[in-house]
LUMDORO-246197 format. One record per residue (C-alpha): residue number from 1; residue in one letter; x, y, z. Coordinates in Angstrom, 1 decimal. Example, Ala and Ser with C-alpha at 12.3 -4.5 7.8 and 13.67 -1.06 7.14 Angstrom:
BEGIN
1; A; 12.3; -4.5; 7.8
2; S; 13.7; -1.1; 7.1
***
This chain:
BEGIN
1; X; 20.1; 13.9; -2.9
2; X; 21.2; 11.0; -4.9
3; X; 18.4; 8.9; -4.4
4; X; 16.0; 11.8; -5.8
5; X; 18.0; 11.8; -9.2
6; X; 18.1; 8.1; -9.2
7; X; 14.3; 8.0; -8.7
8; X; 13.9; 10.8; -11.6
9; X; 15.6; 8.3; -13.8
10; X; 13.5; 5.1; -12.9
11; X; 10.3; 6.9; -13.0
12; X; 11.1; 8.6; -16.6
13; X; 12.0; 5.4; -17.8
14; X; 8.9; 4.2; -16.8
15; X; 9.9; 1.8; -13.3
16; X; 8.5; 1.5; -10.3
17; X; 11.2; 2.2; -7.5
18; X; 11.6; 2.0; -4.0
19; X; 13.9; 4.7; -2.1
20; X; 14.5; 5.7; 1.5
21; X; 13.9; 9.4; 1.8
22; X; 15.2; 11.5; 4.9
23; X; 13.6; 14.2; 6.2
24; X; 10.6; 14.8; 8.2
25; X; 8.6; 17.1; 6.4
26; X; 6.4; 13.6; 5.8
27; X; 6.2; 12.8; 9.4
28; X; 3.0; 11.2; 10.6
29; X; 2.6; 10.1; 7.1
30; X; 6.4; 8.6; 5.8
31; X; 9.2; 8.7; 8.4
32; X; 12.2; 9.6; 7.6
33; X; 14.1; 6.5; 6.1
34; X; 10.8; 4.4; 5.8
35; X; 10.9; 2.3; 2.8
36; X; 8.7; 4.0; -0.1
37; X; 7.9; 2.9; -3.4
38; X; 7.4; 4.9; -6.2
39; X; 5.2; 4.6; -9.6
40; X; 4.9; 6.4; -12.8
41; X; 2.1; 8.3; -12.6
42; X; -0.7; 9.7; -15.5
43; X; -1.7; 13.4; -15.0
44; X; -5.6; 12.5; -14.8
45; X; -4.5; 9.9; -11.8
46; X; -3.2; 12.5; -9.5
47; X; -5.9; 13.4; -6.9
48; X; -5.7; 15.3; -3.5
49; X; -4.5; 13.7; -1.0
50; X; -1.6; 11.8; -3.0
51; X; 1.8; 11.9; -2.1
52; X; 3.7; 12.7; -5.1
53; X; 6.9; 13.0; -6.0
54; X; 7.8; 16.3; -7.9
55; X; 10.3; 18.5; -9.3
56; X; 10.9; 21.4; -7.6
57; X; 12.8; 24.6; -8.2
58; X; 15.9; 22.7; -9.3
59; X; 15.4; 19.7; -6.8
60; X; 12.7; 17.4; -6.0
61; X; 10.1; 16.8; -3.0
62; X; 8.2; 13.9; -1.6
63; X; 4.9; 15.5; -0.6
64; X; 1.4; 15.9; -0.7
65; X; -0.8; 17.2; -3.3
66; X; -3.3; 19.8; -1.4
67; X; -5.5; 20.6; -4.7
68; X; -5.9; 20.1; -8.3
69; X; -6.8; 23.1; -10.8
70; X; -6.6; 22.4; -14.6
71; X; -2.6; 21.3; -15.6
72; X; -1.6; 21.9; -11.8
73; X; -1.6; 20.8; -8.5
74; X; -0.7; 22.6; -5.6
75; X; 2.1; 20.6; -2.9
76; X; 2.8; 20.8; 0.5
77; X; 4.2; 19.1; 3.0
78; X; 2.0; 16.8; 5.9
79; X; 2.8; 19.3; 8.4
80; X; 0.1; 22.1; 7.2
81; X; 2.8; 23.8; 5.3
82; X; 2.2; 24.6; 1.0
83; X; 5.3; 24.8; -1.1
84; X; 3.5; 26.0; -4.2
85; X; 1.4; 25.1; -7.8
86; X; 3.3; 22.7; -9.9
87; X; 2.7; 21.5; -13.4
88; X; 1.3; 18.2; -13.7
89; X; 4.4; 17.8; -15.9
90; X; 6.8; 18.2; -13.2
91; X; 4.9; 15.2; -10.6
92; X; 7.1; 12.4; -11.9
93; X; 5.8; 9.5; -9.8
94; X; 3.3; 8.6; -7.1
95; X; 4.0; 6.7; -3.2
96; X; 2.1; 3.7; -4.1
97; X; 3.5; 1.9; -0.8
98; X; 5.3; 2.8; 2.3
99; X; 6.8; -0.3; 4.5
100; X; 8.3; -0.1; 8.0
***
């Protein structure tokens, strides 16, 4: 998942980047392979609804973010499916565009 760590690295530095996930956990939403671009993102900017990207359990996700409850959100995928609460800490960036 190279373009996951090279996105960490951007988005900690405080760049916009653009990457082309696969998978199809997204579907309906991103495609797998669609052109996305990513933003730094505030903790009081994150809102259901978003698609975030986080860390996860020793990797990273591009998903949704289902609720918000104090210093966490909870994620999960556009399929119906929640991963889990993260810490606002661990959302690194935001989708702020997907292209075809």
């Amino acid at each position: 998942m190279g373009w996951a760590r090279d996105a960490a690295s951007e988005l900690a530095a405080g760049r916009a980047v653009k990457v082309r996930p696969i998978g199809g956990s997204m579907r309906g939403r991103i495609e797998s392979g669609q052109l996305v671009t990513l933003a730094p993102v505030a903790p009081g900017e994150i809102a259901a609804g978003d698609a975030v990207f986080v860390r996860w359990k020793g990797t990273f996700l591009l998903h949704l973010v289902k609720e918000v409850s104090d210093d966490r959100v909870l994620i999960g995928n556009n399929l119906g499916k929640n991963n889990g609460w993260v810490f606002l800490r661990d959302v690194l960036g935001k989708v702020v565009a997907v292209e075809a």
